[in-house]
C-alpha distance (Angstrom), angle and dihedral (degrees) to the residues before:
residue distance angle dihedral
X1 . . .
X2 4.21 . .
X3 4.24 91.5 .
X4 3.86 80.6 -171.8
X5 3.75 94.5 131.1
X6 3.95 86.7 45.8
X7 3.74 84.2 52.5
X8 4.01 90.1 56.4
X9 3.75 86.4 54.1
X10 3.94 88.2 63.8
X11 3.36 105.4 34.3
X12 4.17 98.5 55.6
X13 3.73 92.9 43.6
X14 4.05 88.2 56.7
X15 3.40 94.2 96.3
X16 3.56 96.3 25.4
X17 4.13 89.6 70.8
X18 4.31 102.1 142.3
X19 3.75 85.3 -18.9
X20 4.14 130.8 113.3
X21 3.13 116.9 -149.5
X22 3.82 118.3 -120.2
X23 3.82 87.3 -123.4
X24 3.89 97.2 37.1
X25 3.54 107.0 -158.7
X26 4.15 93.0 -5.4
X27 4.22 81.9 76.3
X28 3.71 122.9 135.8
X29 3.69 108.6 -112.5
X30 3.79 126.2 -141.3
X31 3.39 95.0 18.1
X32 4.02 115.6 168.8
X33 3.75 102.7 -98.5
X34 3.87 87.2 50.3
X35 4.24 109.8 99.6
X36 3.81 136.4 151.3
X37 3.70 124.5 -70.3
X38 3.97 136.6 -136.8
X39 4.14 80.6 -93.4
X40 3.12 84.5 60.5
X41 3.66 102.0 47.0
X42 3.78 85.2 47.7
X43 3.35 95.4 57.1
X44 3.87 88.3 55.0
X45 3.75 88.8 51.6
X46 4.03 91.8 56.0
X47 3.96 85.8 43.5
X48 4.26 82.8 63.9
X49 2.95 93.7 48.2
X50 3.84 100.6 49.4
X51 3.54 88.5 52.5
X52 4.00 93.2 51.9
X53 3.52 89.8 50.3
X54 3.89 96.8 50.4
X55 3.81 91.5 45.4
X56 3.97 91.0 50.2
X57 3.64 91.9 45.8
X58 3.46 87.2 -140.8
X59 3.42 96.7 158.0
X60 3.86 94.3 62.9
X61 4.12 86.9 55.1
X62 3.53 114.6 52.5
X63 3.87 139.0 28.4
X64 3.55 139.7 -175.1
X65 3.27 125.6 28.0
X66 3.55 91.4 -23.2
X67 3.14 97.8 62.8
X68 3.95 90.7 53.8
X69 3.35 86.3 53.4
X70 3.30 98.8 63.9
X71 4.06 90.0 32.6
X72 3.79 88.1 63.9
X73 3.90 99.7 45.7
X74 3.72 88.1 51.8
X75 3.80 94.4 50.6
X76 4.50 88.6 41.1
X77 4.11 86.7 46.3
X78 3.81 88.0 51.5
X79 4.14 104.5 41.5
X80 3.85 83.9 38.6
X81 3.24 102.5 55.3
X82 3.56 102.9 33.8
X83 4.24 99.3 48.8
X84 3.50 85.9 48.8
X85 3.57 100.9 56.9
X86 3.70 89.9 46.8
X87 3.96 96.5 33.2
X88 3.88 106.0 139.4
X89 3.52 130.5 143.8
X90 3.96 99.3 -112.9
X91 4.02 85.6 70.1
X92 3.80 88.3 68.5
X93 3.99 93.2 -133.2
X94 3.85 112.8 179.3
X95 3.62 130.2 -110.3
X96 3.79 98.1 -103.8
X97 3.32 95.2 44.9
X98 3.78 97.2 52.4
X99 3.68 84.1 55.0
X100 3.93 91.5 50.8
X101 3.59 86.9 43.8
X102 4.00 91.5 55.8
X103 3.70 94.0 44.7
X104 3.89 115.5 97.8
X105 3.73 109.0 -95.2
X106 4.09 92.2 -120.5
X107 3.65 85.2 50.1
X108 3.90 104.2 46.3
X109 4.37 122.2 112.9
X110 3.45 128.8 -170.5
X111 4.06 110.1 -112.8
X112 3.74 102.7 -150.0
X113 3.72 98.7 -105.4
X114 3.78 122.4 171.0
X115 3.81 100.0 -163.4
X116 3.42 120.0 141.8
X117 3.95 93.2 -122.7
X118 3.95 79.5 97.7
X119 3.44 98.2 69.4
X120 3.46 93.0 56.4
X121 3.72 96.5 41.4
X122 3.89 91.2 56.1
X123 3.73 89.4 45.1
X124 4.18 97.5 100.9
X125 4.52 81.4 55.1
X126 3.62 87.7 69.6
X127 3.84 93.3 55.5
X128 3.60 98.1 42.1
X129 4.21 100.5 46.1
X130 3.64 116.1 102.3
X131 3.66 84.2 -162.4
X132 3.84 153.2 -2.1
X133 3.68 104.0 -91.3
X134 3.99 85.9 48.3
X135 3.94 83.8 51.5
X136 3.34 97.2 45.3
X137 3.92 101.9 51.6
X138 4.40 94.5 44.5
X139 3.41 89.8 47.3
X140 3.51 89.8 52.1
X141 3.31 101.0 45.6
X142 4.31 86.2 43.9
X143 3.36 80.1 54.8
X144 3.55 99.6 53.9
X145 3.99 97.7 57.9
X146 4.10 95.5 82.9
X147 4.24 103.3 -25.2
X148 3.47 96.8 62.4
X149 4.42 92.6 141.9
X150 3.76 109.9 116.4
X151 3.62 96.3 -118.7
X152 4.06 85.5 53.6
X153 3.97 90.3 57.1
X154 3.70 95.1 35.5
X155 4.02 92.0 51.7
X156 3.64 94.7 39.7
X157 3.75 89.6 50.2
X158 4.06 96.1 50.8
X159 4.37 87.9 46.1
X160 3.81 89.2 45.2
X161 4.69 83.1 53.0
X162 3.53 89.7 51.1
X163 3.44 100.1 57.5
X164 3.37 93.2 44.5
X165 4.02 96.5 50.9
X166 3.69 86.7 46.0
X167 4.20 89.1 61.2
X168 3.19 99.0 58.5
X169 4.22 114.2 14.6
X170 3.69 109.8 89.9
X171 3.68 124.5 -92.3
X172 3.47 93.4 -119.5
X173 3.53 91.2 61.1
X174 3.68 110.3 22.2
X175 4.13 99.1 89.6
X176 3.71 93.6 46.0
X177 3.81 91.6 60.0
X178 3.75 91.0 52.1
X179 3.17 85.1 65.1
X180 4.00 82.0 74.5
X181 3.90 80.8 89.2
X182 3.70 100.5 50.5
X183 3.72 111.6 -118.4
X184 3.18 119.6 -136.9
X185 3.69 103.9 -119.0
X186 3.96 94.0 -156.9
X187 4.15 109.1 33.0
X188 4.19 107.8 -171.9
X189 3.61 121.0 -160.2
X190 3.41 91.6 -131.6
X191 3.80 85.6 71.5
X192 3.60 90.3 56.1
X193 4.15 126.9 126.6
X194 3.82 139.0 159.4
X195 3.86 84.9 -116.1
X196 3.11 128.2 124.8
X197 3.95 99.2 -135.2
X198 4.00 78.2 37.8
X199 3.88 99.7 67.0
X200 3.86 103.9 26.7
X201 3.57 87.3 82.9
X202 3.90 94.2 47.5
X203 4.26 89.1 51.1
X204 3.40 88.1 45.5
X205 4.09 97.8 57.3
X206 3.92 83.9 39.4
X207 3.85 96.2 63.7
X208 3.95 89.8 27.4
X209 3.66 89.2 66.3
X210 4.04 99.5 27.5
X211 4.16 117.5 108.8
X212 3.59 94.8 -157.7
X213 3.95 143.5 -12.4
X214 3.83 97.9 -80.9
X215 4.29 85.8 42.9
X216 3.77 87.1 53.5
X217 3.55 103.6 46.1
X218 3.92 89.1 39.4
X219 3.86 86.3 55.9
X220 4.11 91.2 47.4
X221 3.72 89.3 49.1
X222 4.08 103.2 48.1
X223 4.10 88.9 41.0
X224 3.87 79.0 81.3
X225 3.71 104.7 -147.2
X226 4.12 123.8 103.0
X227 3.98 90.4 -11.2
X228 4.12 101.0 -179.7
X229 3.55 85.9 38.4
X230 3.83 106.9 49.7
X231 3.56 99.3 26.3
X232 4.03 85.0 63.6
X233 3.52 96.7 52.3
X234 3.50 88.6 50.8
X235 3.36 98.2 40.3
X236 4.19 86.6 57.8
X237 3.96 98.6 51.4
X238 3.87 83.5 49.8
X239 4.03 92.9 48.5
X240 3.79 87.3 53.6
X241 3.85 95.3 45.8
X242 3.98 101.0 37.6
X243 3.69 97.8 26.8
């Protein structure tokens, strides 16, 4: 699980946040000013807690809802303390999040947002699962830390299947079974919103259309909407399906 191509995604649309660039896609990547986001940094957090999860074997132990119990606090522990000890303003955190982030960890609730930050939080699940129902319950319980709205699980869920399917169907037929969630052939940016059910369609016709990682997160990056954001996700379905 590198994610280093999913990293790229983040890291050129930094600066790129609501912002075209005057070249579009013709933009100079990793310029100077360009650096990792609070996606990013949430990504890392989900990363820990994969690993502490593997290394517990906690999976093997528990079931039910005690074993999303323990899922969840493992996934909180992780994002909570890891954002906070690198919480500065440069990483663009939002304002419910800061204030999750400040709360004690003991104390802390999820608050039913359906942002799209989600989708690239649960992003490293997708890689890790060695199958659905594995996917299914730690994105969940990911999930459950701050985005616990239906559409937020739901979304996440249906992202975190596509990057699996991409891994290991065949090239040849991996983009026409996307089409299983009708891309929008034409995506506007007038149609565009940080939700999650929002912007799935938008990093779908991204990748749909890309030719190649670079292509795809190029494509993410000039559309001009949540750059760091979008360009990540899309940046991950292509690092499943061109390596």
């Amino acid at each position: 699980m590198r994610l280093l191509n999913t990293l790229a995604g983040n890291i050129n649309g930094s600066v790129y946040e609501f912002i075209r660039p005057d070249e579009l896609k013709e933009f100079t990547m990793f310029e100077p000013d360009m650096d990792y986001t609070n996606d990013a940094l949430q990504m890392v957090a989900t990363v820990k807690a994969l690993i502490k999860i593997h290394d517990s074997k906690i999976m093997d132990k528990f079931a039910g809802e005690m074993l999303a119990e323990r899922l969840t606090y493992l996934f909180k522990q992780n994002l909570h303390d890891f954002c906070l000890e690198n919480l500065d303003e440069k990483y663009m955190f939002s304002p419910n999040f800061i204030k999750w982030l400040k709360t004690p960890l003991n104390k802390t609730e999820p608050y039913n947002s359906y942002g799209n930050g989600i989708l690239s939080r649960v992003i490293p699940i997708a890689f890790y699962s060695e199958n659905m129902d594995e996917l299914r319950i730690l994105v969940s319980a990911c999930c459950a830390t701050t985005h616990n709205h239906t559409e937020s699980i739901f979304t996440a869920i249906e992202f975190c299947k596509l990057i699996f399917n991409l891994r290991f169907t065949p090239k040849e037929k991996a983009k026409r079974e996307i089409n299983f969630y009708n891309v929008p052939e034409h995506y506007h940016r007038f149609e565009f919103t940080p939700r999650c059910k929002d912007s799935f369609p938008l990093i779908l016709n991204q990748f749909y259309n890309s030719k190649s990682v670079t292509d795809s997160i190029k494509s993410a990056v000039a559309f001009g909407c949540d750059a760091d954001t979008i360009a990540m996700c899309v940046a991950a379905l292509s690092e499943a399906y061109y390596g």
